[in-house]
KEPADO-46632 format. One line per 2 residues: their letters; for each residue x, y, z of N, C-alpha, C. Coordinates in steps of 0.2 Angstrom, whole numbers, always signed. Layout:
N
A) X:Y:Z:X:Y:Z:X:Y:Z  ... .
//
This chain:
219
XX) -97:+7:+56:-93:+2:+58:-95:-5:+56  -92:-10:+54:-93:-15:+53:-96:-20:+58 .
XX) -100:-24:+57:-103:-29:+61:-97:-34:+67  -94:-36:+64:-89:-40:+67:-84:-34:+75 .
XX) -83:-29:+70:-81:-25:+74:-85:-23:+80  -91:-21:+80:-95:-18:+84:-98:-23:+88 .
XX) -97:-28:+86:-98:-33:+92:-91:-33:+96  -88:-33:+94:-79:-31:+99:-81:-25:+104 .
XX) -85:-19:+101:-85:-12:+106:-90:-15:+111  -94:-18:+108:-102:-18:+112:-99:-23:+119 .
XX) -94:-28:+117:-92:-32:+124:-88:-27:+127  -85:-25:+124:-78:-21:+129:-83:-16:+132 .
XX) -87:-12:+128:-92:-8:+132:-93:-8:+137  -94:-13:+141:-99:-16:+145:-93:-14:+152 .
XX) -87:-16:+150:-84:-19:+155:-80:-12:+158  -78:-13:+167:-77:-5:+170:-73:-3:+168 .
XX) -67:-4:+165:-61:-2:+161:-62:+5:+154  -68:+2:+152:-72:+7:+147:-76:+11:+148 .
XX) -78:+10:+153:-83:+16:+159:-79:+20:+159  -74:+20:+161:-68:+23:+165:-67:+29:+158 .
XX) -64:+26:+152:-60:+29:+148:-66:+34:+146  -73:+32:+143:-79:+36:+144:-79:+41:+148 .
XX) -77:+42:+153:-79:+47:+159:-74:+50:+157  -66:+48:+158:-62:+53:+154:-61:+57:+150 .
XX) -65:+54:+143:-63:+56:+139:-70:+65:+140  -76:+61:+144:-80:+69:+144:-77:+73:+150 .
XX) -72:+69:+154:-68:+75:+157:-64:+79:+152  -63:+77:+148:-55:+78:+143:-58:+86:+138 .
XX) -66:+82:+137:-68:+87:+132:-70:+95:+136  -71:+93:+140:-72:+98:+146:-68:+104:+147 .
XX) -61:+102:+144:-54:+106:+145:-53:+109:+139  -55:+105:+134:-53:+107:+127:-55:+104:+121 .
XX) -51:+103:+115:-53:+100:+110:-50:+94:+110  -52:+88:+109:-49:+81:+105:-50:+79:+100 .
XX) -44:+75:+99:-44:+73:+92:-43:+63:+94  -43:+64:+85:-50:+64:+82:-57:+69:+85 .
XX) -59:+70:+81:-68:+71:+82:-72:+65:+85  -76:+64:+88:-80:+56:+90:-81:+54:+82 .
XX) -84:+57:+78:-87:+54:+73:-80:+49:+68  -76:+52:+69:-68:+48:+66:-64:+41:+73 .
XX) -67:+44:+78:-63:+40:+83:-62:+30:+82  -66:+30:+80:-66:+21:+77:-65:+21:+71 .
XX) -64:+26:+68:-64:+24:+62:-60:+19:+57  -56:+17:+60:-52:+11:+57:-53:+4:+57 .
XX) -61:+3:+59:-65:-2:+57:-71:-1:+54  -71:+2:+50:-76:+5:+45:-75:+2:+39 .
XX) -69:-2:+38:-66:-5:+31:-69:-10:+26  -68:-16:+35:-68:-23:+32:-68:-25:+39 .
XX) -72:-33:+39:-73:-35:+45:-67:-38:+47  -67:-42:+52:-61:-41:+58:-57:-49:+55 .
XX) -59:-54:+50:-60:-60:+48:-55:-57:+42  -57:-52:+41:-53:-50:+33:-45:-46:+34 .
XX) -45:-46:+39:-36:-41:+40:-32:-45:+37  -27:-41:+35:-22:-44:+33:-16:-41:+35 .
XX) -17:-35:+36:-11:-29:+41:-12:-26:+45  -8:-28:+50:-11:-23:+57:-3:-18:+57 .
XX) -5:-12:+57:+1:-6:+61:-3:-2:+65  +2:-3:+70:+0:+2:+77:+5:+7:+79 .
XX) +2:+13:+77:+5:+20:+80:+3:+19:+88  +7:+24:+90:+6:+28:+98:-2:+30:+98 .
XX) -3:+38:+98:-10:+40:+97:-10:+46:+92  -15:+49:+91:-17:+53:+85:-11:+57:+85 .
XX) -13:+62:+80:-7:+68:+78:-12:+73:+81  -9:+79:+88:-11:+82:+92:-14:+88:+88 .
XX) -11:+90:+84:-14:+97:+79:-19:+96:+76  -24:+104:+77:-29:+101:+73:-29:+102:+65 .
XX) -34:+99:+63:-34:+95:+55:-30:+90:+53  -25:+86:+57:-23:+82:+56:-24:+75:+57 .
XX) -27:+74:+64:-32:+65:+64:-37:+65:+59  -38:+58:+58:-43:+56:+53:-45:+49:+55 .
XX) -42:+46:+62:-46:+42:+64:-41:+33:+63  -34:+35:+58:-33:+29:+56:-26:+33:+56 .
XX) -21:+27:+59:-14:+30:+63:-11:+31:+57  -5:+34:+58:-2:+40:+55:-4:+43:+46 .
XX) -12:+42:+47:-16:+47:+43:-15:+52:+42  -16:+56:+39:-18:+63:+41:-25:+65:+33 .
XX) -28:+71:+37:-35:+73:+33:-30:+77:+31  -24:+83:+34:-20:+89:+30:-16:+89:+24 .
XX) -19:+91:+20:-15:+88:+12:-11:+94:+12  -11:+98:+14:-8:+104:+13:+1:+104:+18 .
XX) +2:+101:+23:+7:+100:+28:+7:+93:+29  +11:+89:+29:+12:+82:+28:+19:+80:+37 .
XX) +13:+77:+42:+18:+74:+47:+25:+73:+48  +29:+74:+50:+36:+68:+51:+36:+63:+50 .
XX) +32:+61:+55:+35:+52:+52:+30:+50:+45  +24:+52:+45:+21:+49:+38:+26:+53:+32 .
XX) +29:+58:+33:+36:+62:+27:+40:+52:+25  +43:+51:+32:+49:+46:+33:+46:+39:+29 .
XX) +40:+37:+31:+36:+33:+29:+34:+32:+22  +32:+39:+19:+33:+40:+12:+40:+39:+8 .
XX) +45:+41:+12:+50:+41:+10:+55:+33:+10  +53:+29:+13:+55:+23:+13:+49:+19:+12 .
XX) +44:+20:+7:+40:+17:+2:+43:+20:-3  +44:+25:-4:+47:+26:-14:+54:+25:-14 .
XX) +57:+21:-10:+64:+17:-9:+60:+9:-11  +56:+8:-10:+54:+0:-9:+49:-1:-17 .
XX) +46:+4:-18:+41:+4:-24:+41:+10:-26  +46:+13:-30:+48:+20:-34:+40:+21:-38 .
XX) +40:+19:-40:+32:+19:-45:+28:+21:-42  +26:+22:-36:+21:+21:-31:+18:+29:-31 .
XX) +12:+29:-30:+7:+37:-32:+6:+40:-26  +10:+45:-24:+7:+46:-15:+3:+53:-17 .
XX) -1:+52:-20:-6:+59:-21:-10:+62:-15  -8:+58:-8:-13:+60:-3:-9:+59:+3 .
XX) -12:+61:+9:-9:+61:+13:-14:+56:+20  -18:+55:+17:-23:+48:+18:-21:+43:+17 .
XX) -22:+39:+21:-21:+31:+21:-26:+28:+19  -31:+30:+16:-39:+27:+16:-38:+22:+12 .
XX) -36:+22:+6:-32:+15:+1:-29:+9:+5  -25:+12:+8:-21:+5:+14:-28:+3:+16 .
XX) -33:+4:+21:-38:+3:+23:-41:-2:+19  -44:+2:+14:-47:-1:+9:-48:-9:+5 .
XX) -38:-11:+8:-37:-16:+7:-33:-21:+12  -37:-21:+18:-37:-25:+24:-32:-23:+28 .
XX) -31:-16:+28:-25:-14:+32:-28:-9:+38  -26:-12:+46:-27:-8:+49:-24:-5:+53 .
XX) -28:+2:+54:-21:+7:+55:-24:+9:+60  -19:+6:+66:-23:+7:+73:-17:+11:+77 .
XX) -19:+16:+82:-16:+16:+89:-17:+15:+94  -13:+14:+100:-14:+10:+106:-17:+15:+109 .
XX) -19:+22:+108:-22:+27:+112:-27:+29:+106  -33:+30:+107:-36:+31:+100:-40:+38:+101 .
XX) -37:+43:+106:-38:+50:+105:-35:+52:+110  -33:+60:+107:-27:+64:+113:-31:+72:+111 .
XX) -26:+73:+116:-30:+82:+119:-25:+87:+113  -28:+90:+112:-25:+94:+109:-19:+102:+111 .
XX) -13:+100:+106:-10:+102:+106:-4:+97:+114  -7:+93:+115:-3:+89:+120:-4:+80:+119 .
XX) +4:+80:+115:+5:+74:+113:+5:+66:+121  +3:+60:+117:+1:+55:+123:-3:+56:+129 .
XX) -6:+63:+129:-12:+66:+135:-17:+60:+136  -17:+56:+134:-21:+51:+135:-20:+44:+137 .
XX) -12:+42:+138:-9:+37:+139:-13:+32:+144  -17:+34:+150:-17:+33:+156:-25:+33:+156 .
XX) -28:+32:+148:-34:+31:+149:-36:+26:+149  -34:+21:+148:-35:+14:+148:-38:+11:+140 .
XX) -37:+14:+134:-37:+13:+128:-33:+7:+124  -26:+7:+129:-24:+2:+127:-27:-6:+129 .
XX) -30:-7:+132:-35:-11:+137:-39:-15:+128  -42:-9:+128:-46:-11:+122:-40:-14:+116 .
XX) -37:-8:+113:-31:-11:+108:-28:-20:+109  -28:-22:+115:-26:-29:+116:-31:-34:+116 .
XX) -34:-31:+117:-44:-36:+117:-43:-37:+109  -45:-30:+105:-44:-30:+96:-41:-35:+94 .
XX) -36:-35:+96:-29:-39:+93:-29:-46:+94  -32:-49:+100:-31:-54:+100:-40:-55:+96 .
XX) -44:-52:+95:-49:-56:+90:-48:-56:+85  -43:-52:+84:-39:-51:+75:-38:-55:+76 .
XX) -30:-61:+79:-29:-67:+79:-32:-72:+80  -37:-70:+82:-41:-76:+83:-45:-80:+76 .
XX) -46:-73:+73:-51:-73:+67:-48:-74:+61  -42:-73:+63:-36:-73:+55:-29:-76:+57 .
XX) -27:-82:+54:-19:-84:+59:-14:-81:+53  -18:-78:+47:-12:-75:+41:-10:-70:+42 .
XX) -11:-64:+46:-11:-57:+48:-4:-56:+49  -2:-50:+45:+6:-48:+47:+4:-41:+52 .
XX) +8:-44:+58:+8:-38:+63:+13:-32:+60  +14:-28:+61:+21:-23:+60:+20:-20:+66 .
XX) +27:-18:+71:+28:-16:+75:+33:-12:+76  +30:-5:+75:+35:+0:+74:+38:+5:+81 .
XX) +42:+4:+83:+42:+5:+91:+42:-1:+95  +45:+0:+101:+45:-3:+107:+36:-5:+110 .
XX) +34:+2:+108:+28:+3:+113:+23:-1:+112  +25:-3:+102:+18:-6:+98:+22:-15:+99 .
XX) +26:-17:+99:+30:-21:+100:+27:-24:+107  +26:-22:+113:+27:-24:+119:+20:-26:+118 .
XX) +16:-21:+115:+7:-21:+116:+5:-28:+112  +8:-28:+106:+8:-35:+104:+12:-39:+107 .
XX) +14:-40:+111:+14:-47:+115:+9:-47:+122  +9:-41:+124:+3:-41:+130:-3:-45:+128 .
XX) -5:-44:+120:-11:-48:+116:-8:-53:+116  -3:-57:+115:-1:-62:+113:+1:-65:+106 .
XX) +2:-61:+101:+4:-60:+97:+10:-63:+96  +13:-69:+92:+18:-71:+92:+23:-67:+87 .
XX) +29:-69:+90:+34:-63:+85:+34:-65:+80  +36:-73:+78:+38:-72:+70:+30:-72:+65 .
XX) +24:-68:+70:+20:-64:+65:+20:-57:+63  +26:-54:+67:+27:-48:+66:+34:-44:+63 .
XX) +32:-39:+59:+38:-37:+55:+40:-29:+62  +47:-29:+64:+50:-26:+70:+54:-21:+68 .
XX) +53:-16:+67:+60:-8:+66:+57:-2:+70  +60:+3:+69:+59:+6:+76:+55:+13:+71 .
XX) +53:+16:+77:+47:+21:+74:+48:+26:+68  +43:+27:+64:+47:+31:+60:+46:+39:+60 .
XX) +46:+42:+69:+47:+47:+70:+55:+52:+67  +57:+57:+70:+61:+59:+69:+66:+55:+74 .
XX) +63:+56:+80:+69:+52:+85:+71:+46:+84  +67:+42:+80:+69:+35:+80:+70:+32:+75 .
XX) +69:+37:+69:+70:+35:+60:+76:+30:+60  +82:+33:+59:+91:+30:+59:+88:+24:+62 .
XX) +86:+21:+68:+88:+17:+72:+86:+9:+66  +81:+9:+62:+82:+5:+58:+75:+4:+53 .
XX) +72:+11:+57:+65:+11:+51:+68:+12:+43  +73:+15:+44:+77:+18:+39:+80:+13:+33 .
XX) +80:+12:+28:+82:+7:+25:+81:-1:+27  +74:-1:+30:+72:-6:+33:+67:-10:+30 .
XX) +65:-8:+24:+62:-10:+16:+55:-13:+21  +53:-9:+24:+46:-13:+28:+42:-15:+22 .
XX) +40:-12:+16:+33:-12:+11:+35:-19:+6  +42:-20:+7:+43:-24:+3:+44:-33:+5 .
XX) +45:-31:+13:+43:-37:+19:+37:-37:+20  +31:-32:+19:+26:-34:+19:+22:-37:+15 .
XX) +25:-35:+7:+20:-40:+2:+23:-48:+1  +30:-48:+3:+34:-53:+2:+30:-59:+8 .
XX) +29:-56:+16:+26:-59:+19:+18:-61:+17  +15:-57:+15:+8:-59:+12:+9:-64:+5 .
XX) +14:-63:+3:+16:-68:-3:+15:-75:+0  +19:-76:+5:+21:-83:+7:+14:-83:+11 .
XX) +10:-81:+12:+2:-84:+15:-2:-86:+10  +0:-86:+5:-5:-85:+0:-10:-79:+0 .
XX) -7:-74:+0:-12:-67:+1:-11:-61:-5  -15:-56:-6:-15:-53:-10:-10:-47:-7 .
XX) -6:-45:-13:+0:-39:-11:-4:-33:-11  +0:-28:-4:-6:-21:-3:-2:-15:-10 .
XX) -7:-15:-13:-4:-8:-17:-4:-1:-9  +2:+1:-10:+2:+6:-6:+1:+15:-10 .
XX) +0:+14:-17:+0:+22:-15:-6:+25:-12  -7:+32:-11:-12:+35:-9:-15:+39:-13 .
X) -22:+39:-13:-27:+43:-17:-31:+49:-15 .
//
C-alpha cells in the first residue's frame, strides 16, 4: 500500500468505528469464507498515492462468488466467466472507444492509471451478496474520499447508483464533480447506464482539467 494511503488506515484505525468492523469481520470469518482474501482487501491503494487520483468509481461491495474479488470494484481475477455488470460496462466501452483491447477481466490498467476502483463495503461473505453493509465500511469509504478531495480538486467522481451517489455527498463531494447514471447491474442498466457514453465524459472531463485521458482497455 502506498504511503499516503496508509497513513489514511493508520488514523481510521485507531478510531471505534474500525474496532467494530475488525471484530466483525473475524466474526464473519468464523462463519465462513470472505471475499476478497485479507491479502487483496485494500488493495485499490496499492497504485498511486492519494494526491495522484484522477478517477474515483465506487461499486457496492465485492462479487460474492468465489474467484471473482480482486480487491478493486467491479474487477474480477475470473477470466474464464465474466460478471453482469462488468459484461454491461465492457459493453458501453466498445460503444465509446470501438478500438479498445478488453483482453482481461482486470481492471488493474484502469488502476494503473490513477483510477480508483473502490467500494463502499470492502468485503462480503460468501455466497451472500451486501452481507456486510452494517459493518461500518462505509465510515471509512467517506473519511477516503474526502482526503481524495482534499488532496486533489481535479478528480472526476463517477457515481454509478443511488447508493454511490448519496455516499458522495455524505463526503461532501460536490456534484458538478461527479459523472451520475445508474448502475450497471442488470436491474438498473436501461435506466441510463446504457447509452450513457460514461468513458467518453470521463476523458472529455479530464481534458478540461488539463489531465491525461485514461486508456481503458484491459490486459
Amino acid at each position: 500500500m502506498k504511503d499516503s494511503w496508509l497513513n489514511i488506515l493508520q488514523s481510521e484505525g485507531k478510531k471505534e468505528y474500525f474496532q467494530k468492523i475488525i471484530s466483525k469481520l473475524s466474526q464473519a470469518e468464523k462463519e465462513g469464507e470472505i471475499y476478497p482474501e485479507q491479502t487483496k482487501m485494500f488493495r485499490a491503494f496499492e497504485f498511486f498515492q492519494v494526491n495522484q487520483t484522477k478517477v474515483v468509481f465506487l461499486g457496492q461491495d465485492p462479487y460474492p462468488s468465489k474467484g471473482f474479488a480482486d480487491g478493486l470494484a467491479f474487477s474480477s481475477m475470473n477470466q474464464k466467466e465474466r460478471p453482469k455488470s462488468l459484461q454491461n460496462i465492457f459493453l458501453e466501452l466498445k460503444k465509446d472507444y470501438p478500438e479498445v483491447l478488453l483482453k482481461s477481466n482486470s481492471l488493474d490498467n484502469w488502476a494503473k492509471q490513477g483510477v480508483l476502483l473502490l467500494n463502499t463495503q470492502l468485503t462480503v461473505s460468501s455466497g451472500k451478496a451486501n452481507s456486510h453493509k452494517n459493518f461500518g465500511w462505509e465510515n471509512f469509504i467517506i473519511q477516503v474520499l474526502k482526503e481524495v478531495d482534499k488532496a486533489n480538486e481535479n478528480v472526476v467522481y463517477v457515481a454509478l447508483g443511488n447508493k454511490a451517489y448519496e455516499t458522495y455527498l455524505k463526503a461532501n463531494i460536490k456534484i458538478n464533480k461527479m459523472l451520475r447514471l445508474s448502475h450497471p447491474s442488470p436491474l438498473s442498466y436501461n435506466k441510463s447506464f446504457k447509452d450513457g457514453h460514461l468513458f467518453l465524459k470521463i476523458n472529455q472531463r479530464l481534458k478540461e482539467l488539463n489531465q491525461q485521458e485514461i486508456d481503458f482497455s484491459t490486459k
